[in-house]
Biopython code that builds the backbone (N, CA, C, O; Angstrom):
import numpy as np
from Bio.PDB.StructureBuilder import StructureBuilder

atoms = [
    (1, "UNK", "N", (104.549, 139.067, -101.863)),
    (1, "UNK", "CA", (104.579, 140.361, -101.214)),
    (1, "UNK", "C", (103.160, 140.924, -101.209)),
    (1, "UNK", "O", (102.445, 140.806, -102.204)),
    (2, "UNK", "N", (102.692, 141.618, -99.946)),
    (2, "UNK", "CA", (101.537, 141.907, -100.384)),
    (2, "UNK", "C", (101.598, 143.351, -100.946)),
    (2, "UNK", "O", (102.512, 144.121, -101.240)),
    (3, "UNK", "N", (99.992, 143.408, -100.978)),
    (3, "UNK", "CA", (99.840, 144.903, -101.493)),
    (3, "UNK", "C", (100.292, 146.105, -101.106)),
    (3, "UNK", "O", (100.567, 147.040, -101.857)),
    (4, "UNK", "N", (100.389, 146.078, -99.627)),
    (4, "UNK", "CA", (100.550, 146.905, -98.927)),
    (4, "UNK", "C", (102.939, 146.996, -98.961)),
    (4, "UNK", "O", (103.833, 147.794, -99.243)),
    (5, "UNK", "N", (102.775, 145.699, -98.503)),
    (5, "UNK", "CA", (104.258, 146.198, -98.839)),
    (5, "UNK", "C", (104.848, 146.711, -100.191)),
    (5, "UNK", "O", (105.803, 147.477, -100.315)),
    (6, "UNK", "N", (104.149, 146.184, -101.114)),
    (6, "UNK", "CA", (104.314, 146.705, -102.464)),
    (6, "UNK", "C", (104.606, 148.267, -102.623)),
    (6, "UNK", "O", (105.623, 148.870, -102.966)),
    (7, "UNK", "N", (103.221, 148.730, -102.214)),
    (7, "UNK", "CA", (102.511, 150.173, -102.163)),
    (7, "UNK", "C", (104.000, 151.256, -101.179)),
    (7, "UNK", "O", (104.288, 152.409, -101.500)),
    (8, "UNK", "N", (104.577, 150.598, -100.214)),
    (8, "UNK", "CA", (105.261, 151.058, -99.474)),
    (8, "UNK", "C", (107.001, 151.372, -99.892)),
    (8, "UNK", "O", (107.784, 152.237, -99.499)),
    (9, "UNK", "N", (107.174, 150.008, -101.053)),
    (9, "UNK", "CA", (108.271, 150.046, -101.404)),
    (9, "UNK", "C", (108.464, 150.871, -102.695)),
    (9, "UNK", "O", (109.484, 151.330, -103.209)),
    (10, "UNK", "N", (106.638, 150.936, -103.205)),
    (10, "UNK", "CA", (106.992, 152.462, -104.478)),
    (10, "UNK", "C", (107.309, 153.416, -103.668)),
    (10, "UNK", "O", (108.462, 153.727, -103.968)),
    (11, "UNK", "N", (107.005, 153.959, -102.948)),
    (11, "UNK", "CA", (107.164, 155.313, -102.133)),
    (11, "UNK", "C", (108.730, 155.449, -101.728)),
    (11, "UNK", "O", (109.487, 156.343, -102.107)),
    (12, "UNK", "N", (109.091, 154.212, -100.753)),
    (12, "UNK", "CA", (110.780, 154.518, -100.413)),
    (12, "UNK", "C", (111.699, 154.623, -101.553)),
    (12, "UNK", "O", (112.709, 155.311, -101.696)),
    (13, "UNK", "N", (110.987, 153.595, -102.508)),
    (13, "UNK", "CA", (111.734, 153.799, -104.011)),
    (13, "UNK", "C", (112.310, 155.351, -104.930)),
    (13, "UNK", "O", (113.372, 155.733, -105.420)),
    (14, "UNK", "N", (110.471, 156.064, -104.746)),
    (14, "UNK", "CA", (110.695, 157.106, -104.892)),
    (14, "UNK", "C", (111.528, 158.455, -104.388)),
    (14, "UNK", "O", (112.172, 159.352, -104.932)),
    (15, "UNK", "N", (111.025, 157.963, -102.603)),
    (15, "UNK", "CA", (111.865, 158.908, -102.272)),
    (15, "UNK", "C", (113.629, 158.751, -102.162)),
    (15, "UNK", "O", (114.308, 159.731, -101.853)),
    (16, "UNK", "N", (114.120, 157.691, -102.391)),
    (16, "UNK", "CA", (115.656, 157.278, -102.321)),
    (16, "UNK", "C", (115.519, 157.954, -103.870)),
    (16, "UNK", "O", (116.315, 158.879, -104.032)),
    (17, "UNK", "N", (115.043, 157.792, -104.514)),
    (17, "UNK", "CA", (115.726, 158.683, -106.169)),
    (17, "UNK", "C", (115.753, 160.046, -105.702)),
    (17, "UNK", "O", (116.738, 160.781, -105.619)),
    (18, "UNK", "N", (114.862, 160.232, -105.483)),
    (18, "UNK", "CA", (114.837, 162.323, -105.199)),
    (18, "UNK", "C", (115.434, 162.903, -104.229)),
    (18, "UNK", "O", (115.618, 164.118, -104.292)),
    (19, "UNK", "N", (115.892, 162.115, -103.051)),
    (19, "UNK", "CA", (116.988, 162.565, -102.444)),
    (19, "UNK", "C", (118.116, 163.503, -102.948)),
    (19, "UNK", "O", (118.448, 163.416, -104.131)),
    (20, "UNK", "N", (118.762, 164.445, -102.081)),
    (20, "UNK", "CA", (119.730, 165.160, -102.688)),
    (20, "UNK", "C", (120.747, 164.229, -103.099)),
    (20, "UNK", "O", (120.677, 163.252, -102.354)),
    (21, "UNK", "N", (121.586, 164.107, -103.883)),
    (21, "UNK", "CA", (123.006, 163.047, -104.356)),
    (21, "UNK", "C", (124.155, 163.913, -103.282)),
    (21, "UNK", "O", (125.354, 163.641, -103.223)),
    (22, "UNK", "N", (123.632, 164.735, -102.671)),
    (22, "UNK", "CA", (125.124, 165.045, -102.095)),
    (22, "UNK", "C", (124.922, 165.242, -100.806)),
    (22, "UNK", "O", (125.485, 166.071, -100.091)),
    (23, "UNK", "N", (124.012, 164.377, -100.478)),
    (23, "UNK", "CA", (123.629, 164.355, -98.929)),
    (23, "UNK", "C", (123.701, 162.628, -98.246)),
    (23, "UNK", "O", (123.369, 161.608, -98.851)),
    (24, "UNK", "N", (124.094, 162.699, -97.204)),
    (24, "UNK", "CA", (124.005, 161.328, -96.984)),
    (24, "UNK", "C", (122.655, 160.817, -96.894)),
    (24, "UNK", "O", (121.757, 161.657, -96.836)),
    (25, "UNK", "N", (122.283, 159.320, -96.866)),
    (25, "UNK", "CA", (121.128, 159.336, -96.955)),
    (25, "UNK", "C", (120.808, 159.159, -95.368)),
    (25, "UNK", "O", (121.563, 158.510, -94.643)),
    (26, "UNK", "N", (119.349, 159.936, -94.776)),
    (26, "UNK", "CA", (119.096, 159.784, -93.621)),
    (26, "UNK", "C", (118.272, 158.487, -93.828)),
    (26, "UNK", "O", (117.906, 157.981, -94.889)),
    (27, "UNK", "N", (118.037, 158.006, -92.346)),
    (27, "UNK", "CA", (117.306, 156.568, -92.365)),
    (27, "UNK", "C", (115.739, 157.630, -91.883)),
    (27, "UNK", "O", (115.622, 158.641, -91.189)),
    (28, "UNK", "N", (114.930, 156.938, -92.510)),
    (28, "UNK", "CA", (113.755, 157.353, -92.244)),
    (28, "UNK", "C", (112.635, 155.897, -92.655)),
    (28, "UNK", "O", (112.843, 154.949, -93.412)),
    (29, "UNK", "N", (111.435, 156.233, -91.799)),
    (29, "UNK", "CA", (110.502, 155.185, -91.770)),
    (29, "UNK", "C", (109.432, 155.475, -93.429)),
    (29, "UNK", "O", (109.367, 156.557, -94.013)),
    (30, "UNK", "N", (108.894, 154.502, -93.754)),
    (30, "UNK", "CA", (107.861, 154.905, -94.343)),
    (30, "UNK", "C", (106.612, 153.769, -93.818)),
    (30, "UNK", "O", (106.862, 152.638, -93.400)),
    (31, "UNK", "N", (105.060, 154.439, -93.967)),
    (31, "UNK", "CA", (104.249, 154.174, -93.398)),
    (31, "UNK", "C", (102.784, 154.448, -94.294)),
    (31, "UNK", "O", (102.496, 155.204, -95.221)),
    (32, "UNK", "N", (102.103, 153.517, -93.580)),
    (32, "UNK", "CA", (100.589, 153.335, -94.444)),
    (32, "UNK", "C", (99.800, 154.425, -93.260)),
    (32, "UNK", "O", (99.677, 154.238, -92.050)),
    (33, "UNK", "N", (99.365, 155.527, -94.040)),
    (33, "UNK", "CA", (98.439, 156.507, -92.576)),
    (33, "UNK", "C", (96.938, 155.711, -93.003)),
    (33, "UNK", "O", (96.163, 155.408, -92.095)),
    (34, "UNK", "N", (96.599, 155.402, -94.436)),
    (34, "UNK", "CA", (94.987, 155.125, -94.660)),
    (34, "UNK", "C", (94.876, 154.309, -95.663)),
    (34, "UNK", "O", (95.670, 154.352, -96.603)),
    (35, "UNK", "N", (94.070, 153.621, -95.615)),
    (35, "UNK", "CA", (94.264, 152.446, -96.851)),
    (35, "UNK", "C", (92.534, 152.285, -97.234)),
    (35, "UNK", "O", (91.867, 152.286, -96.200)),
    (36, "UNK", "N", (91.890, 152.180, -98.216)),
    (36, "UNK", "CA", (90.793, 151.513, -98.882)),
    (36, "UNK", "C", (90.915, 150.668, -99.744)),
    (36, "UNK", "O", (91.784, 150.609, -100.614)),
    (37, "UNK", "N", (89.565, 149.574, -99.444)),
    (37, "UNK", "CA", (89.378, 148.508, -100.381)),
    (37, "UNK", "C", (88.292, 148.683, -101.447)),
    (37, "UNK", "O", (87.243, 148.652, -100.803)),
    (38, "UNK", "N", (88.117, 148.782, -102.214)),
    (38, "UNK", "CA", (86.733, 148.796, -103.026)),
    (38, "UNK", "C", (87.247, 147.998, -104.543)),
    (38, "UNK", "O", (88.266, 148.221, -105.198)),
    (39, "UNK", "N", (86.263, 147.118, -104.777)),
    (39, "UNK", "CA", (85.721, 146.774, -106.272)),
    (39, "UNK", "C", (87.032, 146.311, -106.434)),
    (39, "UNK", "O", (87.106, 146.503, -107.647)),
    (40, "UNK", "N", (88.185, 145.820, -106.111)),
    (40, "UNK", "CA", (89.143, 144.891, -106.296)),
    (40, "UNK", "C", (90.142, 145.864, -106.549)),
    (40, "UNK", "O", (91.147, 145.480, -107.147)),
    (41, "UNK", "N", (90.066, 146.900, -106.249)),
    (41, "UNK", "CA", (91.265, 148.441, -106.289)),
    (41, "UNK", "C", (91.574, 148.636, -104.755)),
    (41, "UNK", "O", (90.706, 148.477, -103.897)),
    (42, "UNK", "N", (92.853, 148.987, -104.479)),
    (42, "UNK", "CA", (93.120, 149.869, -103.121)),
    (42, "UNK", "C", (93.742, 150.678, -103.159)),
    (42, "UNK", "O", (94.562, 150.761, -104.073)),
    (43, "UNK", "N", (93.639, 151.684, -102.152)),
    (43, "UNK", "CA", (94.418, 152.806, -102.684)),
    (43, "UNK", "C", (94.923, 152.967, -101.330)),
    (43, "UNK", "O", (94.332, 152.305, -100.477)),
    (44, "UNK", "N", (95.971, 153.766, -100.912)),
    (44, "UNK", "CA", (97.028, 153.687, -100.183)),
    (44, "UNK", "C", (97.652, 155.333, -99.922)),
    (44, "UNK", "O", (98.324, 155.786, -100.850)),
    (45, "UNK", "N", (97.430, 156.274, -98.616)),
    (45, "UNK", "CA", (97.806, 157.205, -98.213)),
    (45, "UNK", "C", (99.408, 156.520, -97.653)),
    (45, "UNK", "O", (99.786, 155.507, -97.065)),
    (46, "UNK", "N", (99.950, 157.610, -98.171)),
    (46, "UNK", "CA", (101.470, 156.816, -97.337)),
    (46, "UNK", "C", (102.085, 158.347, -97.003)),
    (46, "UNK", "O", (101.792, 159.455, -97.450)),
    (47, "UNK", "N", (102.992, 157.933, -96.091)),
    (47, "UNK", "CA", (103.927, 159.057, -96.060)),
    (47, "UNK", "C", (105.497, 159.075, -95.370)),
    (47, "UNK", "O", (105.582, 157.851, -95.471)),
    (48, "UNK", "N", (106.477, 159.356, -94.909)),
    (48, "UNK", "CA", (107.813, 159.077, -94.086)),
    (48, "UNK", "C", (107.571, 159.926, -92.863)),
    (48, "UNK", "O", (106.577, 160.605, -92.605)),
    (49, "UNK", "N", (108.123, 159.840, -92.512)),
    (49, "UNK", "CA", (109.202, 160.048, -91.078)),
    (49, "UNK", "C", (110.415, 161.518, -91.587)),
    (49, "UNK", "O", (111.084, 162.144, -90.765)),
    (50, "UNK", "N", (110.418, 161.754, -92.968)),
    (50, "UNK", "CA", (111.806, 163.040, -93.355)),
    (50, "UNK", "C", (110.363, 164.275, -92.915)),
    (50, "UNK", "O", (109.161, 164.050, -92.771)),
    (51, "UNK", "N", (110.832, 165.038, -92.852)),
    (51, "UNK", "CA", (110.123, 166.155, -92.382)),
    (51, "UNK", "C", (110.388, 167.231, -93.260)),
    (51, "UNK", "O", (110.719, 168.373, -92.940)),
    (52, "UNK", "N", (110.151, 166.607, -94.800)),
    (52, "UNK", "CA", (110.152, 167.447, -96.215)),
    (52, "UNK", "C", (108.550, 167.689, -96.372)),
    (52, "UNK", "O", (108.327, 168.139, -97.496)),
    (53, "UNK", "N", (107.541, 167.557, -95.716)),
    (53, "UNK", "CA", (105.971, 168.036, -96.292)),
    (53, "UNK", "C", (105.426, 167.355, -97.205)),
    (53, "UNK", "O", (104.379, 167.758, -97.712)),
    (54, "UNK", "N", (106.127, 165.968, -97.682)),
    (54, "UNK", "CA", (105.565, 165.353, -98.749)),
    (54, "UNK", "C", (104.902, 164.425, -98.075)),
    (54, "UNK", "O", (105.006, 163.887, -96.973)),
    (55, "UNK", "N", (103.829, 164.330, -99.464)),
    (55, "UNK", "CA", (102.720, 162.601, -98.867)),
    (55, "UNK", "C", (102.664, 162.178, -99.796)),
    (55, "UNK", "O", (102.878, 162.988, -100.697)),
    (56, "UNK", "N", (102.459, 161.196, -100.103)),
    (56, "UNK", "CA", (101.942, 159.883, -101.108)),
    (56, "UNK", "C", (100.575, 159.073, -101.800)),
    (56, "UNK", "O", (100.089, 158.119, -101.192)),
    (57, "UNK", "N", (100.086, 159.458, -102.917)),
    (57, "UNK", "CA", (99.090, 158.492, -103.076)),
    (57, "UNK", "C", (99.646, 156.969, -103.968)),
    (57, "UNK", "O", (100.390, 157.014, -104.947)),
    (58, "UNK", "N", (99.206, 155.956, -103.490)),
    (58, "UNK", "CA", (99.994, 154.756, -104.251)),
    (58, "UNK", "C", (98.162, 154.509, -104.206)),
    (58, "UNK", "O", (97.480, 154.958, -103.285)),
    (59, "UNK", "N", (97.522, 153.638, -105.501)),
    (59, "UNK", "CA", (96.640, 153.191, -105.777)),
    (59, "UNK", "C", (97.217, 151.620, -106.929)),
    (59, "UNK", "O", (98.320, 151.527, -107.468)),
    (60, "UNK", "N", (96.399, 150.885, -106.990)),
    (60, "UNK", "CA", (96.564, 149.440, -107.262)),
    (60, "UNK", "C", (95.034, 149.011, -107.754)),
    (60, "UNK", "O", (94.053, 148.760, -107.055)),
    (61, "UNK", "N", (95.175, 149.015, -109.225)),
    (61, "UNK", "CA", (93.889, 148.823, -110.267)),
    (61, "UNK", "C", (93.859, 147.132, -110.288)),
    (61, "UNK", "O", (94.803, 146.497, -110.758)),
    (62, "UNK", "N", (93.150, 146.748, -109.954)),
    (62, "UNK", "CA", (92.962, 144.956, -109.655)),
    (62, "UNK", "C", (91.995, 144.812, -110.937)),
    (62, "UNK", "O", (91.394, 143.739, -110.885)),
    (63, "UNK", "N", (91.716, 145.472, -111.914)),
    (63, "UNK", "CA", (91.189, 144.717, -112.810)),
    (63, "UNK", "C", (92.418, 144.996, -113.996)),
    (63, "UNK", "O", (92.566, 144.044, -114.762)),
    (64, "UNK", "N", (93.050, 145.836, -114.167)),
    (64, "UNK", "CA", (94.238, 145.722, -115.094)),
    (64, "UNK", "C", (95.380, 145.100, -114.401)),
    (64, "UNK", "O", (96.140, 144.534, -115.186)),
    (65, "UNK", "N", (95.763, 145.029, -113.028)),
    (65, "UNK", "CA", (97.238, 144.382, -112.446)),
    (65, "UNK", "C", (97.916, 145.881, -112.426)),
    (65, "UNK", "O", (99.109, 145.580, -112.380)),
    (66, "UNK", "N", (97.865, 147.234, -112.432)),
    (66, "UNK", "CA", (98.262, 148.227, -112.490)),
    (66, "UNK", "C", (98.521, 148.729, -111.403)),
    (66, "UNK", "O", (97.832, 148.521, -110.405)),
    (67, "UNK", "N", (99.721, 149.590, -111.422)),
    (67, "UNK", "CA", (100.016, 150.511, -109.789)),
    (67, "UNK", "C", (100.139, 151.917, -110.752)),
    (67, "UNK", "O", (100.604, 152.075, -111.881)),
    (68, "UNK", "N", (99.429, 152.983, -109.665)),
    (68, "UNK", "CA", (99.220, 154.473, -110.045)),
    (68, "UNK", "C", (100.007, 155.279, -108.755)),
    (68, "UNK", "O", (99.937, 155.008, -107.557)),
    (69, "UNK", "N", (100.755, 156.329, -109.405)),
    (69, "UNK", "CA", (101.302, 156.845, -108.280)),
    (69, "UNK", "C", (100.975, 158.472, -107.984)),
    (69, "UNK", "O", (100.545, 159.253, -108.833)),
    (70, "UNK", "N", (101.179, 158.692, -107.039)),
    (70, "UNK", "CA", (101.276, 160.284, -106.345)),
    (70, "UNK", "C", (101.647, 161.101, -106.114)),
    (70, "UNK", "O", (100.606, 161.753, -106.198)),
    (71, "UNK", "N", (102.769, 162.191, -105.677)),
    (71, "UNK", "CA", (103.499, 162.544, -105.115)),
    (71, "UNK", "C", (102.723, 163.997, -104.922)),
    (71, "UNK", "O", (102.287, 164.616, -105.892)),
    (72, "UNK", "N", (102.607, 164.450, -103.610)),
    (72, "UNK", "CA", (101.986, 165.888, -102.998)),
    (72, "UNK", "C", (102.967, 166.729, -101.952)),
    (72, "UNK", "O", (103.482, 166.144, -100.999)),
    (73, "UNK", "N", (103.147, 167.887, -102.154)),
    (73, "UNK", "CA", (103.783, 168.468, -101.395)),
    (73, "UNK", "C", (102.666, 168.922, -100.476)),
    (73, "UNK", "O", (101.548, 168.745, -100.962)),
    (74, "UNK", "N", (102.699, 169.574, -99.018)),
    (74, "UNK", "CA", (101.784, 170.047, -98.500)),
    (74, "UNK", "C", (102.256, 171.667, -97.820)),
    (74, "UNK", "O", (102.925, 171.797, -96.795)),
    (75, "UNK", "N", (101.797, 172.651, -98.552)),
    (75, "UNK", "CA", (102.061, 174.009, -98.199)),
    (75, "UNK", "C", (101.513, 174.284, -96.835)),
    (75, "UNK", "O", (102.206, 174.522, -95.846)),
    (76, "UNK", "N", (100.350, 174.236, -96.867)),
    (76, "UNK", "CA", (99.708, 174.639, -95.246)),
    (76, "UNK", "C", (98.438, 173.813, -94.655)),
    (76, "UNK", "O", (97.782, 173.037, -95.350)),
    (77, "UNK", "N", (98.194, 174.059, -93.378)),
    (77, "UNK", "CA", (97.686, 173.355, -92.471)),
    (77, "UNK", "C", (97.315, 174.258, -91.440)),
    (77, "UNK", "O", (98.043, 174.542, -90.489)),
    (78, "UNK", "N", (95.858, 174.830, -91.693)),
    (78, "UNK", "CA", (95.178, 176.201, -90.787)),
    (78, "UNK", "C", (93.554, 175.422, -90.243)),
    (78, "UNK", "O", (92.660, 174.755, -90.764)),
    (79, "UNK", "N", (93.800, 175.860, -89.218)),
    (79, "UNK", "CA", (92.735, 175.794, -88.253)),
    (79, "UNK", "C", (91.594, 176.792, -88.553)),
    (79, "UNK", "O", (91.609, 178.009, -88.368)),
    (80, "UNK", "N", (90.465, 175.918, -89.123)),
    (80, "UNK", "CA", (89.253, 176.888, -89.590)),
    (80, "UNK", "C", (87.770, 176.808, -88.798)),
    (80, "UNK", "O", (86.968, 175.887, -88.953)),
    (81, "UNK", "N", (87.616, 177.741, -88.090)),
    (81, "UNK", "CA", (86.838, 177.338, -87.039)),
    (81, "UNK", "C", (85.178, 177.297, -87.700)),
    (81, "UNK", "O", (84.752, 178.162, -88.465)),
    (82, "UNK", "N", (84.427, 176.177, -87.252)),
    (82, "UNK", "CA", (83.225, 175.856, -87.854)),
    (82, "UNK", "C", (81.858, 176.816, -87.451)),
    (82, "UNK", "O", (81.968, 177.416, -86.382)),
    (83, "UNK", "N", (80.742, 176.989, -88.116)),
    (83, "UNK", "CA", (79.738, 177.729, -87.897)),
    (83, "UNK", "C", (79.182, 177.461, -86.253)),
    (83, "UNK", "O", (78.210, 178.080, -85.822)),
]
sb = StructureBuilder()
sb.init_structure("model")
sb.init_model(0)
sb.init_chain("A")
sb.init_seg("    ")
for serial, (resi, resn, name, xyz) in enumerate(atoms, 1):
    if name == "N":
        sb.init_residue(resn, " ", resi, " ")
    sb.init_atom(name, np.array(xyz, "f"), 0.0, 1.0, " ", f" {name:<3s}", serial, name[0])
structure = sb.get_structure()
């Protein structure tokens, strides 16, 4: 499996636990928006398709074999006009 599917299946993982238990489950996508490589680490922007405001950091430490995880809600998104 690669990294990337790895990185993708912590996230659906996560979000199938935190789901409400008394809701059916909706089908929703999950997706890689940005990915970096450096020094044998990648790290991994992810996010779904549910339209709950959450995003994802999944990161992958290649000198320990380690996965680090994320979870961000996002309150707002304002247009700030430049000098």
């Amino acid at each position: 499996m690669t990294k990337s599917q790895t990185a993708l299946n912590i996230v659906k993982s996560y979000v199938l636990e935190h789901l409400d238990k008394s809701d059916n489950i909706p089908d929703f996508d999950v997706y890689v928006v940005w990915s970096c490589y450096i020094l044998g680490n990648v790290k991994f922007l992810i996010s779904t398709s549910l339209l709950d405001g959450m995003y994802y950091e999944v990161t992958f430490n290649g000198q320990k074999n380690e996965w680090y995880f994320d979870a961000y809600k996002k309150f707002e998104n304002r247009y700030i006009k430049g000098e």
